[in-house]
C-alpha positions as CSV (number, residue, x, y, z in Angstrom):
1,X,-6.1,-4.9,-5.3
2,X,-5.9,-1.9,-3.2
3,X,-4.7,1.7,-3.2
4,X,-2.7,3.0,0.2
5,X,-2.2,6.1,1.6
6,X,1.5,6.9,1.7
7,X,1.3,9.4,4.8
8,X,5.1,9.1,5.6
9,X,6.5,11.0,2.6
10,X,7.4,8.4,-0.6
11,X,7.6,5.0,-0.6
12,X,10.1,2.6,1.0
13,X,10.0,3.2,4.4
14,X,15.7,3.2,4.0
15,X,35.2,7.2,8.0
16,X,37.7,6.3,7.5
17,X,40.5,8.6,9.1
18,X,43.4,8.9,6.8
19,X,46.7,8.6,8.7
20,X,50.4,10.8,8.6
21,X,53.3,8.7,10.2
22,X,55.3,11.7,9.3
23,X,55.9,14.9,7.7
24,X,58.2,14.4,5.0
25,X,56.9,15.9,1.5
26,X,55.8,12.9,-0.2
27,X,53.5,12.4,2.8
28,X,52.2,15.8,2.9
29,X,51.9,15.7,-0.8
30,X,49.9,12.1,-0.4
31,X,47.3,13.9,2.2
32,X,46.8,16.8,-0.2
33,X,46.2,14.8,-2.9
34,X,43.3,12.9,-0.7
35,X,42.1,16.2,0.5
36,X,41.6,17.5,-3.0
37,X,40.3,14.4,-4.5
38,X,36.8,15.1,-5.6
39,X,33.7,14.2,-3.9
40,X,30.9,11.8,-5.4
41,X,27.4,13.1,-6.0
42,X,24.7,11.8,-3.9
43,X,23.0,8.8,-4.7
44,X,19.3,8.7,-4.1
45,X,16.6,5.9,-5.2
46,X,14.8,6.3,-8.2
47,X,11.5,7.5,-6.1
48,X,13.1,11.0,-5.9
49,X,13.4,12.6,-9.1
50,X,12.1,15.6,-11.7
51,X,8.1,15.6,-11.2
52,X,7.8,13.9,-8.2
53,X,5.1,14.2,-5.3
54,X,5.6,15.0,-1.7
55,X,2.9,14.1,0.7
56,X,1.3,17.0,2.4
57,X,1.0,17.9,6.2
58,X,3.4,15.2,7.0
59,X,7.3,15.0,8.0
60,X,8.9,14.0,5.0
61,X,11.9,11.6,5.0
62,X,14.4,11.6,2.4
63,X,17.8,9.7,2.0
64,X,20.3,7.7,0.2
65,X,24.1,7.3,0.2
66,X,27.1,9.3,-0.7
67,X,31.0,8.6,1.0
68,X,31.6,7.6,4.0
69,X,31.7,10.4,6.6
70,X,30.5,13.4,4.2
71,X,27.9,16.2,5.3
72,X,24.8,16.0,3.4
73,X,22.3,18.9,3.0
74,X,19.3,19.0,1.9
75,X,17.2,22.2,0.4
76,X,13.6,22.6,0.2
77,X,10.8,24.5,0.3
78,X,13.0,27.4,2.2
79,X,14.1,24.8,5.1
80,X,17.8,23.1,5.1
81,X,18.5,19.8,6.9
82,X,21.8,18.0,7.0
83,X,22.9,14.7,8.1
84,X,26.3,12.5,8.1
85,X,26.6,9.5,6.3
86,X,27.6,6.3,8.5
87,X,30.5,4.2,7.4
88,X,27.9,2.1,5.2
89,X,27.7,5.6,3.3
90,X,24.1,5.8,4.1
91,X,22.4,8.9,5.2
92,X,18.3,10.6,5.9
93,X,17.3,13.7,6.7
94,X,14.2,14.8,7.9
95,X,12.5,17.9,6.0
96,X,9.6,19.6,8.5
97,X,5.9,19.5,6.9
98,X,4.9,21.5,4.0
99,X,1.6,22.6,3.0
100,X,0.4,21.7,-0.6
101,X,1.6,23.6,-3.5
102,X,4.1,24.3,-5.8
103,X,6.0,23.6,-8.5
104,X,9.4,23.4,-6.1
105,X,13.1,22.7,-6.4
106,X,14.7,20.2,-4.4
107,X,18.6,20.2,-3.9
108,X,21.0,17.6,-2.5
109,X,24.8,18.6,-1.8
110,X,27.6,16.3,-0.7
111,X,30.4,18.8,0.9
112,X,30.5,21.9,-0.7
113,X,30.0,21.2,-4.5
114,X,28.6,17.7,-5.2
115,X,25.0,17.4,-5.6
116,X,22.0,16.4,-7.6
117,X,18.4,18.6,-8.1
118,X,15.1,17.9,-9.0
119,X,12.8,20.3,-10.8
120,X,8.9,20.6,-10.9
121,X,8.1,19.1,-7.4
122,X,4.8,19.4,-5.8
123,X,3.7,18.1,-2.3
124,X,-0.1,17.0,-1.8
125,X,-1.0,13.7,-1.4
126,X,0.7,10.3,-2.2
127,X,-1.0,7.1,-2.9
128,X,0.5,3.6,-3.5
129,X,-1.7,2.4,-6.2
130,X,-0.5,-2.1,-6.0
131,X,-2.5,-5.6,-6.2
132,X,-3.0,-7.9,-8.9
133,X,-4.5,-7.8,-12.4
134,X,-7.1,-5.8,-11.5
135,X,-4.7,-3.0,-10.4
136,X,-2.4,-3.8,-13.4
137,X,-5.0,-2.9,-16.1
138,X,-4.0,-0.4,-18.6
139,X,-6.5,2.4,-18.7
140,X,-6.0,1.8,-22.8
141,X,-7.5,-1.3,-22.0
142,X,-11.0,0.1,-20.8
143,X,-13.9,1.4,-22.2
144,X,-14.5,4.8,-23.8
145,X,-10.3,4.5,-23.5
146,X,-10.1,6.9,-26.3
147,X,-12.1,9.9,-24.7
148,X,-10.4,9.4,-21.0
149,X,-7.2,9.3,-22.5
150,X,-7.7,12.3,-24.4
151,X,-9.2,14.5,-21.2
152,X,-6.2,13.2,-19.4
153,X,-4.1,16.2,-19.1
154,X,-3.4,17.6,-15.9
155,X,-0.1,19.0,-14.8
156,X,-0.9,18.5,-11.0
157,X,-1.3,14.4,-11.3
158,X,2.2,12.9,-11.4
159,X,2.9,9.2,-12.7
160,X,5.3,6.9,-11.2
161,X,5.2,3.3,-12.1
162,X,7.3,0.8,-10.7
163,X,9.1,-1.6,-13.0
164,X,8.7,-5.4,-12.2
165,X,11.5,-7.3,-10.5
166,X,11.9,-10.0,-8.7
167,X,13.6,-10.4,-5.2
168,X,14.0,-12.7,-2.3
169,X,14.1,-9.5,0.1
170,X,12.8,-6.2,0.5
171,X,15.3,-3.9,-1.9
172,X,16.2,-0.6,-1.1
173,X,15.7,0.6,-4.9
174,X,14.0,0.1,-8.0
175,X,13.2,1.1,-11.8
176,X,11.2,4.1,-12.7
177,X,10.3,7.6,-13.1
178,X,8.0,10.4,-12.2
179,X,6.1,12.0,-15.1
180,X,2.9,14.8,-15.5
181,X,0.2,13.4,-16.7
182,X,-0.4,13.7,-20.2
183,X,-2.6,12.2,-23.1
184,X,0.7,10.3,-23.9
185,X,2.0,9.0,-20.3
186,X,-1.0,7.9,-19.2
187,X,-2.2,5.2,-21.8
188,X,-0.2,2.2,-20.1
189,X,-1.0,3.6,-16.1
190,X,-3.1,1.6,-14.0
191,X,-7.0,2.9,-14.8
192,X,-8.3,2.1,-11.4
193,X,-5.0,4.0,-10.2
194,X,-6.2,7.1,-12.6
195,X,-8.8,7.5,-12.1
196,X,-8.8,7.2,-8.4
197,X,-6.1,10.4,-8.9
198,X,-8.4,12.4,-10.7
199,X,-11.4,11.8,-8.6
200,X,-9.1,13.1,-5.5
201,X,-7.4,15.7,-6.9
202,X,-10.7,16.9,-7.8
203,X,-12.1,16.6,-4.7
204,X,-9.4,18.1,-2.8
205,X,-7.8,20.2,-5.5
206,X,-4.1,19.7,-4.6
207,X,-1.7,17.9,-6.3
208,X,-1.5,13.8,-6.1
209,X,1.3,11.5,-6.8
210,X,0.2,8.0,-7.7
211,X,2.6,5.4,-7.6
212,X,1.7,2.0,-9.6
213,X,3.5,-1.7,-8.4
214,X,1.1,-4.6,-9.2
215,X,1.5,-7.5,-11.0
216,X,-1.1,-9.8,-12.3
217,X,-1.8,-13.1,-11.1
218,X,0.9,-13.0,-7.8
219,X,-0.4,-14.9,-4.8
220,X,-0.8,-12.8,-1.3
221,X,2.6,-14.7,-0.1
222,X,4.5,-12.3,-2.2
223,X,3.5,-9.3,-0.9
224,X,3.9,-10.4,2.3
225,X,7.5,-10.7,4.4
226,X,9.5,-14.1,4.8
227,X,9.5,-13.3,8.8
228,X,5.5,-12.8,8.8
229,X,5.0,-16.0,6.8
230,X,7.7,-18.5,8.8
231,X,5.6,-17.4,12.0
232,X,2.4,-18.5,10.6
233,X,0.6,-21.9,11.0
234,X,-0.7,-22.0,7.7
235,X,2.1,-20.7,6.0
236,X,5.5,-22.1,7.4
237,X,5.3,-25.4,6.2
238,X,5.3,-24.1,2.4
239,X,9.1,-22.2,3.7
240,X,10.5,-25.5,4.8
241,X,9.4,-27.2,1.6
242,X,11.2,-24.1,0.1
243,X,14.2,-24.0,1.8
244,X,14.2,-27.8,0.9
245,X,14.1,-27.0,-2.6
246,X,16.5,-24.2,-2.4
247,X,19.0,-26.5,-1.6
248,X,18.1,-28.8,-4.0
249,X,19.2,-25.8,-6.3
250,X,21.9,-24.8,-4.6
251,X,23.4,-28.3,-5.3
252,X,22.8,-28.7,-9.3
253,X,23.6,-24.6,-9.5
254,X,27.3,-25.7,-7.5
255,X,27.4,-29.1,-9.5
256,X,26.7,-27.2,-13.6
257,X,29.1,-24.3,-12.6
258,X,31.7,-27.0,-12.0
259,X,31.2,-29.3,-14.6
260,X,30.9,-25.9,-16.9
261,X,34.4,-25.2,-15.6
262,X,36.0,-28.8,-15.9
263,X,34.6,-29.0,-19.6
264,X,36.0,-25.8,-20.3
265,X,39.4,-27.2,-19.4
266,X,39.0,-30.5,-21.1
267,X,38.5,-28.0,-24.3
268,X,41.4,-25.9,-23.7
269,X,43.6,-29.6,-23.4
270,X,42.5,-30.9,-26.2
271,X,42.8,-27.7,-28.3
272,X,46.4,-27.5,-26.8
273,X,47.0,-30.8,-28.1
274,X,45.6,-31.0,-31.3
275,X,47.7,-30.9,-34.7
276,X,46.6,-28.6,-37.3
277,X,45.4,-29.5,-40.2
278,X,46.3,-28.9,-43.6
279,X,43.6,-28.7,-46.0
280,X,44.3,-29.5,-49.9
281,X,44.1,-26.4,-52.1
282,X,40.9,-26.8,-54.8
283,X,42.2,-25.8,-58.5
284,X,40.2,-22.3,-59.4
285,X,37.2,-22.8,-61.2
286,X,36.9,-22.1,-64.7
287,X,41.0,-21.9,-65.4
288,X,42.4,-23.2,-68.1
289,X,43.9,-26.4,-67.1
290,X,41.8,-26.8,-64.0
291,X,39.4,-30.2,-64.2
292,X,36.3,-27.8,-64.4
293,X,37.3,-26.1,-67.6
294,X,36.2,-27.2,-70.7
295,X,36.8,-25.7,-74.2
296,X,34.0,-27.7,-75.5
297,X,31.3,-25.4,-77.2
């Protein structure tokens, strides 16, 4: 297990012209109606939200995507930066160092009326709180859980844990959400993470942000890049037995989705064929004249 500094900022290090052959009035109507149509709000990864951290003392990157070829603007801590999405849509800007404090807002705008905000932000320091079980444990699974849990509270630790997925590459994304630590949201954090936080925060009486990705019982190789391993001695040989496998998959993946689809087929022919049948009626139970019915005492 280990817990990082995240000096950078947060974690994860992330026009089409519209043409007028003429100017007859359904054309000028048609640019019009492109020029008004509404811009999308900004999109940015889940890392960014309400109650979230912002390292200290450091530039501090933030980004996402929006349309194609839009002006992005970013407000914070009295500074504006703007930046203009490529043709992928994606965009970063840049915010100058900010000393440790707070609560701040941050505000994102796409053109001159999309945009998203985030309450309650603080900047101080970031840590990346990851490894294996050791990391993962709950600090509800610890001892004297009940007392630690209930001198938990303090508005200048923020939570953020990340939820498990797995991927073949880095992703650009993922699931969760910043929250103040509280006797409630803190039961299922990492204990080490905790109270690693609380010992800092302490120490150096700013605010931390402590962000939580470990999973139990993963070997090194996953935390570690595809392009790292390949180049390694030890480690190449287990890719090629991989990449072996993966087409092995590949194959019986490509070879189920068609027999899936020629068996669906068969099914639709033989439904398509098929005469209906007519079942016989069955006399009502108990009515006179039925089989069933008996006068019989």
């Amino acid at each position: 297990m280990y817990i990082r500094k995240f000096s950078v900022g947060l974690l994860i290090g992330w026009v089409a012209l519209v043409g007028c052959s003429s100017n007859t009035p359904s054309s000028v109507a048609e640019v019009q109606n492109k020029a008004a149509a509404p811009v999308a709000a900004p999109k940015l990864p889940a890392i960014f939200g309400d109650n979230m951290v912002l390292q200290q003392g450091k530039t501090i990157p933030v980004w996402g995507s929006a349309d194609a070829g839009q002006r992005v603007g970013v407000e914070f801590a009295r500074q504006r930066k703007t930046a203009t999405t490529g043709v992928d849509g994606k965009w970063m800007v840049k915010l100058d160092p900010v000393k440790a404090g707070g609560p701040y807002e941050m505000k994102v705008t796409v053109g001159d009326s999309a945009s998203v905000g985030y309450k309650n932000v603080l900047v101080g320091e970031v840590w990346v709180c990851s490894g294996q079980s050791n990391m993962e444990m709950s600090l509800r699974g610890t001892s004297n859980a009940q007392e630690a849990i209930a001198a938990a509270g303090n508005p200048k630790i923020r939570l953020f844990t990340v939820s498990k997925a797995q991927a073949e590459s880095p992703q650009i994304d993922c699931k969760g959400k910043w929250q103040e630590c509280t006797a409630e949201t803190v039961p299922g954090f990492s204990a080490v993470g905790y109270h690693f936080g609380r010992e800092v925060q302490a120490a150096l009486d700013v605010p931390v942000g402590l962000i939580h990705t470990s999973w139990g019982g993963t070997p090194v190789e996953a935390w570690m890049s595809g392009q790292v391993q390949q180049g390694d001695s030890d480690t190449k040989a287990v890719f090629a037995e991989y990449a072996q496998r993966q087409q092995v998959f590949d194959k019986a993946m490509a070879d189920y989705q068609a027999a899936t689809v020629k068996h669906k087929a068969e099914q639709e022919r033989r439904r398509a064929k098929a005469k209906p049948l007519h079942r016989r009626r069955k006399s009502p139970v108990g009515r006179a004249g039925s089989p069933r019915f008996s006068t019989t005492p």
